[in-house]
N, C-alpha and C positions, 0 to 999 in steps of 0.2 A: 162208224161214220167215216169216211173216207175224208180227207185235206180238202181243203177250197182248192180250186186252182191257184198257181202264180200269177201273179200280174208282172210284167217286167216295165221299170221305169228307166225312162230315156233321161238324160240331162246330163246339165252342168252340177257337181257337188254344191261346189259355192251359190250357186242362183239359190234365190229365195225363196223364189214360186216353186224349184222343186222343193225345197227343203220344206215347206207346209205343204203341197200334194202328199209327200212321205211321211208328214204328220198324220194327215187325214187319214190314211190310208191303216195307218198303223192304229189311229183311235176308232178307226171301224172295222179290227180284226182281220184285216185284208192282206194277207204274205206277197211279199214282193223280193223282187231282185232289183237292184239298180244298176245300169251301167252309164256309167262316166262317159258321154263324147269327149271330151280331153285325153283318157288314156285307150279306149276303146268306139274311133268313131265309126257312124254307120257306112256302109256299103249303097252302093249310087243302087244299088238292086233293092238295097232295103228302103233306102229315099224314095226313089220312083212308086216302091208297093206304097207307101203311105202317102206320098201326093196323089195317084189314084186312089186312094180311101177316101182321101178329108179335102181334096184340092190344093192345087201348090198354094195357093192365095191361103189357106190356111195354115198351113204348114209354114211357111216363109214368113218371121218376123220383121215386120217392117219397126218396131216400137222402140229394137234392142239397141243398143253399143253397136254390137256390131255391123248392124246396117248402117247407123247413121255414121260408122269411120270410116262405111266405104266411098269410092269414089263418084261421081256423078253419072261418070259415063258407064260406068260398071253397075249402077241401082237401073239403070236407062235399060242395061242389057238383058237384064231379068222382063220377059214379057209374056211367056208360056211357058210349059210343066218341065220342057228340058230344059232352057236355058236355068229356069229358076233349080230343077235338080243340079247342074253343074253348079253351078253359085253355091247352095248347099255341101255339096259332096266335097267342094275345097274351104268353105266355113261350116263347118259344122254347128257353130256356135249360135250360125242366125237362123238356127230352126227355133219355131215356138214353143218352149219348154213350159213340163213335163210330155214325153209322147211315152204314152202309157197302152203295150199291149198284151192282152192278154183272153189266148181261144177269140171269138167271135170279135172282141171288143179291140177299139183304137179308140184312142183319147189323145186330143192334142190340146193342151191351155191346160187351166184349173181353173175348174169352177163348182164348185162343190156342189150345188145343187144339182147339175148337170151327171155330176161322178155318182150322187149319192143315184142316181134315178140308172144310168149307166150300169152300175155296178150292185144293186140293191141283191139280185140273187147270187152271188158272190159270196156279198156281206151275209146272207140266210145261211148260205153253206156252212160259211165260217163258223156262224154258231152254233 
């Protein structure tokens, strides 16, 4: 039987949401990679493929730190898919973490029930 595919996980080490996504992930046999945006951030080419995926409005945490340290006039400037990818592309941090891809699949939040249903033949391979 040949390996499940990878899933590559997007995030912050420290955040918490990733660190239980990479729980989940690992208690349903599912292989991953993780890359750190702090030492390795994404590409405005890679931002863009995923706000055409899931919508900048998803993609763009409004919830985090780092939205609400920004400024007024700067949260005002975000109003569609490029400004919100430039606001991105220079915080990397106020994307909505874990963004999880892997072959067909894009995952942006954690929500288990969502992942387990997302990811179910995945997790088949795996076993």
């Amino acid at each position: 039987m040949s390996p499940a595919p990878t899933l590559t996980v997007y995030g912050l080490a420290q955040c918490d949401t990733v660190k239980r996504s990479r729980q989940w992930l690992q208690a349903h046999g599912l292989n991953h990679q993780f890359v750190d945006f702090k030492k390795a951030p994404p590409s405005a080419q890679q931002i863009t493929a995923w706000a055409d995926a899931v919508g900048w409005e998803t993609l763009l945490n409004k919830r985090g730190t780092t939205w609400r340290k920004l400024d007024a006039a700067t949260q005002a400037g975000v109003h569609d898919a490029a400004s919100a990818v430039a606001l991105l592309v220079a915080h990397p941090s106020a994307i909505k973490r874990p963004v999880v891809e892997g072959g067909a699949t894009l995952l942006v939040g954690f929500d288990a029930a969502v992942w387990g249903e997302a990811l179910s033949s995945l997790a088949a391979v795996a076993r």
